[in-house]
Structures are given as structure tokens and as C-alpha cells.
N, C-alpha and C positions, 0 to 999 in steps of 0.2 A: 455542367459536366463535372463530374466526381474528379479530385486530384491523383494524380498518377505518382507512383513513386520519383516517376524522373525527374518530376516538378515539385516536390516534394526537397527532394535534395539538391535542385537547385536554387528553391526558394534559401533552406538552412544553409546554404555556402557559399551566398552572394546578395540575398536581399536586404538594402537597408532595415536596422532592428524596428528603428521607428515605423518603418513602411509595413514589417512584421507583427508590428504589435497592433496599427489601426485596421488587419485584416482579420488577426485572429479575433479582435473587439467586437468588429460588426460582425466575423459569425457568432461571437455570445449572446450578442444582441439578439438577433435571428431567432437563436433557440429561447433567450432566455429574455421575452419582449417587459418583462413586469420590472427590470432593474435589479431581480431579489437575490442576494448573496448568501448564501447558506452556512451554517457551521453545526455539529454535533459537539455534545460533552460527554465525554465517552473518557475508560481509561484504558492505556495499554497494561495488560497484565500478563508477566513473563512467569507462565507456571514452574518452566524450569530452563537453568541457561546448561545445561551437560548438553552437550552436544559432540557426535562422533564426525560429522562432518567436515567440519575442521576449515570451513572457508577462508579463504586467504584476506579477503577483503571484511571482516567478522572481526571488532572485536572484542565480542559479548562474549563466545561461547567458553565454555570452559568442559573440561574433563571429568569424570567420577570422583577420581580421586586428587584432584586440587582443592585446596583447603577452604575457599571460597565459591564451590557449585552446590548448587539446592536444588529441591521440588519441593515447592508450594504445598501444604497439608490443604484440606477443602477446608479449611479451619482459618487458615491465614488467607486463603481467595475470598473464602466470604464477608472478611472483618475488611477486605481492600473495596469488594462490591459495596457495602453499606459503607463508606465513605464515599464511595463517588454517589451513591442515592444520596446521601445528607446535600450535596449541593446541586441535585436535580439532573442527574446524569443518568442516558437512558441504553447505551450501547458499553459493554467490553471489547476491548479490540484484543482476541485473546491468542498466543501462540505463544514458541518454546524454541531453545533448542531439541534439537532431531535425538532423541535419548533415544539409545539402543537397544533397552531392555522392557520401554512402555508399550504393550497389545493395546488391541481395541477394545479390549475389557475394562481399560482404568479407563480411557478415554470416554465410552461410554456413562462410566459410573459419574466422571465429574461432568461432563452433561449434563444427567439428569439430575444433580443433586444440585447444580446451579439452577438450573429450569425448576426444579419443586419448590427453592427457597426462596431464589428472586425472579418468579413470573413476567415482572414488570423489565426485568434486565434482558436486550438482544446479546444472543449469541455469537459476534464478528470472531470467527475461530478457525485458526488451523492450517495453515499456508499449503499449498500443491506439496511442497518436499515432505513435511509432516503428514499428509492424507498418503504420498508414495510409498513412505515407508513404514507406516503401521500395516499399510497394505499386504508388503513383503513379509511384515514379520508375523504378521497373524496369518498370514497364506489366504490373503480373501483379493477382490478384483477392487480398483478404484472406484466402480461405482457400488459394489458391496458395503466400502468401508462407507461410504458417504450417506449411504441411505438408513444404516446402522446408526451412525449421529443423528441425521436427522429423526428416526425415529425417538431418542431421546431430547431433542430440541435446539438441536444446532441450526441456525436461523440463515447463515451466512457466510462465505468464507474470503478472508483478503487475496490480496494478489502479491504478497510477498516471495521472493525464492523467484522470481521472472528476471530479475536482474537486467542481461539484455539475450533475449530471446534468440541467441549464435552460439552452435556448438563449439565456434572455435573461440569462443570469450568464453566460454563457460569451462571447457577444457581447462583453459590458463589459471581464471581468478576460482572456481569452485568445481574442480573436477568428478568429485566424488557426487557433486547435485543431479537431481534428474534434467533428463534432456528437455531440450525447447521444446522438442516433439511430446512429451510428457506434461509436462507444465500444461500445454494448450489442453489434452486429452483428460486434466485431473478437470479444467474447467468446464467442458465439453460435458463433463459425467456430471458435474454440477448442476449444471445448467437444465440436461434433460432429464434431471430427479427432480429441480422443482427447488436448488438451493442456487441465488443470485450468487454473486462474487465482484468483485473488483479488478479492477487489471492496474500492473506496477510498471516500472521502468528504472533500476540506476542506472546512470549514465556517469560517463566522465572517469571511468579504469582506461581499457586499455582497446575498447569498440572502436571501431570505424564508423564515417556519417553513414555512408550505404546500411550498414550494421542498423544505427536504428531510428533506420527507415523501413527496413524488412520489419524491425521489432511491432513497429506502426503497423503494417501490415499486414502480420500475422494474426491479431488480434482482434484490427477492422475486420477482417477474414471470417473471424471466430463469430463475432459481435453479430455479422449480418444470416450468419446461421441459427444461431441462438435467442441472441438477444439479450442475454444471460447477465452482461456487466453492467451495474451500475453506475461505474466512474473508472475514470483515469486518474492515476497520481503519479506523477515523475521524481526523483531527487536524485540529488551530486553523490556520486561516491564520497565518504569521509576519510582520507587516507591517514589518517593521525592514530597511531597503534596499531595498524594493522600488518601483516604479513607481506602482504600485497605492496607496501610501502616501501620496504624493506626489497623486495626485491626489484620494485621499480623503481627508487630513489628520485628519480626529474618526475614523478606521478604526483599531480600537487592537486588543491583544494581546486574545483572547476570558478570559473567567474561569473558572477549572476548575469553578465553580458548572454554568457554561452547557457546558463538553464531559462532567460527568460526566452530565449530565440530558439530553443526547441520547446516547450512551451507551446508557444505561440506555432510552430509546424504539430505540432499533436491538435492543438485544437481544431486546424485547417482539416489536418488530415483525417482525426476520427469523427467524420460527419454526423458516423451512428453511435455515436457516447453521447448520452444528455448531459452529462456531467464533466467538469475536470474540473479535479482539486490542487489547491495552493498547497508549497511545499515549505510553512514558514519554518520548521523543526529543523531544517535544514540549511534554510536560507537567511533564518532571521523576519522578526514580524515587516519589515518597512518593505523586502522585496520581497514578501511573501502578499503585503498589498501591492505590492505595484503589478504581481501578478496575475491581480483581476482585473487589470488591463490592459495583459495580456492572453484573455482567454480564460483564466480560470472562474469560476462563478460560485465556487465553495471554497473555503479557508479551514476546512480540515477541521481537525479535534481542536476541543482546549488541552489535549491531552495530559491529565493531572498525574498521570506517572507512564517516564520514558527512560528507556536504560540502552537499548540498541545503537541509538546513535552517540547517546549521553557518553558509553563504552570507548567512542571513536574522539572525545573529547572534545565535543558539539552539544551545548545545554542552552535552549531557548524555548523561553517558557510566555504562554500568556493564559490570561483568564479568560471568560465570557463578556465581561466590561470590555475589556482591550480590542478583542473581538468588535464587537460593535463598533466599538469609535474609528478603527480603520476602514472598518465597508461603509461604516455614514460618511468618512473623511473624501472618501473619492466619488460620493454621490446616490451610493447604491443602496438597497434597501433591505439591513440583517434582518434574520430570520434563524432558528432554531430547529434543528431538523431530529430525524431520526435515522435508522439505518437504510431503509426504503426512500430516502428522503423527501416523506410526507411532512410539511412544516405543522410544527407544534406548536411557535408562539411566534409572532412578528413583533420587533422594537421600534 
């Protein structure tokens, strides 16, 4: 019998963690019978931090005219691409702030001009908020905007901007973002154009459990229509410079007690994700292993440049070596992925 919201949220708000963690193990096991722990080396690259959005809980973005906002020339992306190939890196994880003035003309153009240069590099690009509003401002339909990328070589798109999937959290910490009901519909267009995507979750603002328990479910939802997502990935809000801080003052750093034990309800509850990834950039590398024993079965990026969280004054860093030594440390057997997470080399 599939888990029910009810059980769901009374698993997260009563069940021993240990109890939590040897349930959501044995469903990894289930899905994932060979032991194999996955990672990509891949780099986040922030074309540009201007952003009009103005998220409370953000504290990357910056303004046009603050003295420290940019856009990327394809000059300086491609001198960051051919650093992450020199150490064998085969994905960008590429997004921005929501700049106000970028159509889907430039978007297009850096597309293709990464796709003609670096063939071998996937395209992980462009979050739901980013594809909503090129939308608006070029006067085209979500799936207009999407098929346009893809026809220049947009491979894939993250699950960022989902936060937690409640308009009335979303209202609070990022009002001007698109709705839950949008976020799902940018995936949905994704999906039946033939481009995968990811699905996100912060957690730990100012959501209620019920909150994201729905968030789970809107997505299982999605998942069992489509098929569309590759992975789940969760992490803590970072309340350290943020707005959202400031206004919520008792809003403190969540406990890796509370992200390993939703965690472990994500994995229960999304039967139909093959995947869910470890959120060490957040968490730090020790409970970011200990979270593939709780359900997750991928460790994420070695991510070689991070600035979103780094913003929130959160920097943890690891390599491909380090990588290894914690999934061999707990038993498991690393493996080297790609964005479809076909493995590429086993250790």
C-alpha cells in the first residue's frame, strides 16, 4: 500500500529517528539493490546575480545598480567550462538571478554558443522562476520558452525556485516568485517537450509539517503523470544575511536531527523518484554521509564553484577523492555519474 499523507506526517512528528532512518534504508535498498552511491562533477555557474525579485530568504541576489552585480560575458563562462573539463567534469548546473531586461534571445544565444563550444558539457539550466519570466517578458507560453532552449541544447532543467510548494509560504518569504501552481505547470511543459528536470525542497523558514507533506505530494503527483523528474534534493534554509532573518529573528539554522528525518519521509514517501540526493553544501560532508543512510543514494556535486548558499555564509567544499572515501566509509559502492545518471566510471 502507497503511504498516505496522514502517515506521512505522522511518521515526521512522532517516529523514532533511528526507526526513520532503518525504513527509509531498506526502501534505498529496494530501489537501489547493487549498494551503488552516485556523485557528478559538475560546476554551479551563476551567469548573473541582478535580480528584481528580491527574495527575503536570498542572499545572493543583487540590484543593476549595486556596485558589485554582473553578467557573465560567454567569454568568462567559457574560461569557467574549460576549468571544470581540465578536472573531468561533465554537467553545469547553470542559473541566475531573475534579471529583468534578459529575452529569450540572449538566452537562446548562450545556449547555443555553449552547445557549439562545449558539445561534451550537459546543459542543467534555468530554474521554473527564470523559464516564468523570460516567458512574460518575451510574450511567449512556458512551453514556447522551453522548446526554444531545447532547440538550441538545453538538456535539462533544476528544481530550484520550489522552496516549499504553499502559497501561503511563498506569499511571506518570496512574494513576487511564481505560484506552486506554476512551478508544477513550468515542470509539466518540461516534461511533455521531452526536457527531464529535478524536483527541490527548502525547508526550515516559516512552513508548517502538513506544508511539506503537501509539498511531497504535489510532486509524487506530478512524478506519477510524467515521469519527468530525475531526483529529489532537499536542504535547510540559511538564515545568516538574509532578510527573512531580520524579520523573523527566533528563525535559526534547522538541526540535522530535523533534515535527516525529513529526509528519510521523502524517501518513504516519493516511491516514484529513483533518486534522492544528499544535501552535504548545506549540511556539511559527515551528515551529508550519514544521509545515505538515510535514504539518499546520490551525494550530489563536487560542486567546484558555489556562491548561493556561500552568500548566506554556508562554504563546504569537497572533491571527488573525499567523495569516495565517505560512500566506501559506510559500505557503499561510488560511482561517477552523469546528468541522466548513466554511470561513467565505478571506484
Amino acid at each position: 500500500m502507497r503511504m498516505t499523507k496522514k502517515e506521512a506526517l505522522e511518521l515526521l512528528q512522532n517516529e523514532d529517528l533511528n526507526v526513520l532512518g532503518r525504513m527509509a534504508f531498506a526502501k534505498k535498498q529496494e530501489l537501489h539493490p547493487k549498494k551503488i552511491t552516485t556523485f557528478v562533477v559538475d560546476r554551479n555557474i551563476n551567469y548573473t546575480n541582478i535580480c528584481w525579485v528580491n527574495c527575503d530568504f536570498c542572499a545572493f541576489y543583487r540590484h543593476s545598480k549595486d556596485s558589485d552585480a554582473y553578467i557573465l560575458s560567454f567569454e568568462q563562462i567559457g574560461k569557467k567550462i574549460e576549468e571544470l573539463l581540465e578536472i573531468g567534469g561533465t554537467q553545469i548546473l547553470f542559473q541566475g538571478g531573475v534579471h529583468p531586461k534578459l529575452k529569450i534571445e540572449w538566452y537562446e544565444d548562450l545556449v547555443e554558443w555553449i552547445a557549439t563550444n562545449y558539445p561534451q558539457i550537459t546543459i542543467h539550466g534555468f530554474s521554473a522562476i527564470e523559464i516564468e519570466y523570460i516567458a512574460k517578458i518575451s510574450k511567449l507560453s512556458f512551453k514556447e520558452v522551453l522548446l526554444r532552449l531545447k532547440a538550441k541544447g538545453l538538456f535539462s532543467i533544476p528544481g530550484a525556485g520550489a522552496e516549499i510548494l504553499s502559497d501561503r509560504v511563498r506569499d511571506i518569504i518570496a512574494p513576487h516568485k511564481l505560484s506552486a501552481k506554476d512551478w508544477i505547470l513550468v515542470h509539466q511543459n518540461a516534461h511533455e517537450v521531452g526536457i527531464k528536470s529535478t524536483a527541490t525542497m527548502m525547508f526550515g523558514s516559516i512552513e508548517s509539517d502538513e506544508e511539506i507533506i503537501e509539498h511531497l505530494d504535489l510532486i509524487r503527483e506530478l512524478q506519477d503523470k510524467t515521469g519527468g523528474f530525475r531526483a529529489f534534493i532537499m536542504w535547510s534554509f540559511q538564515p545568516s544575511n538574509t532578510k527573512l532573518k531580520e524579520r523573523f529573528p527566533n528563525l535559526h539554522k534547522t538541526s540535522s536531527n530535523r533534515y535527516l528525518r525529513i529526509l528519510a519521509i521523502s524517501r518513504l514517501y516519493l516511491d516514484n523518484f529513483p533518486n534522492i540526493q544528499s544535501s552535504w553544501v548545506t549540511q556539511g560532508s559527515y551528515i551529508g554521509q550519514l544521509a545515505l543512510l538515510f535514504g539518499a543514494n546520490d551525494l550530489g556535486s563536487t560542486m567546484m564553484e558555489e556562491n548561493v548558499v556561500a552568500a548566506a555564509g554556508v562554504e563546504n567544499q569537497m572533491n571527488q577523492i573525499e567523495m569516495i572515501e565517505l560512500i566506501r566509509n559506510i559500505g557503499e559502492n561510488p560511482a561517477k555519474r552523469d546528468t541522466s545518471y548513466n554511470i561513467l566510471e565505478k571506484f
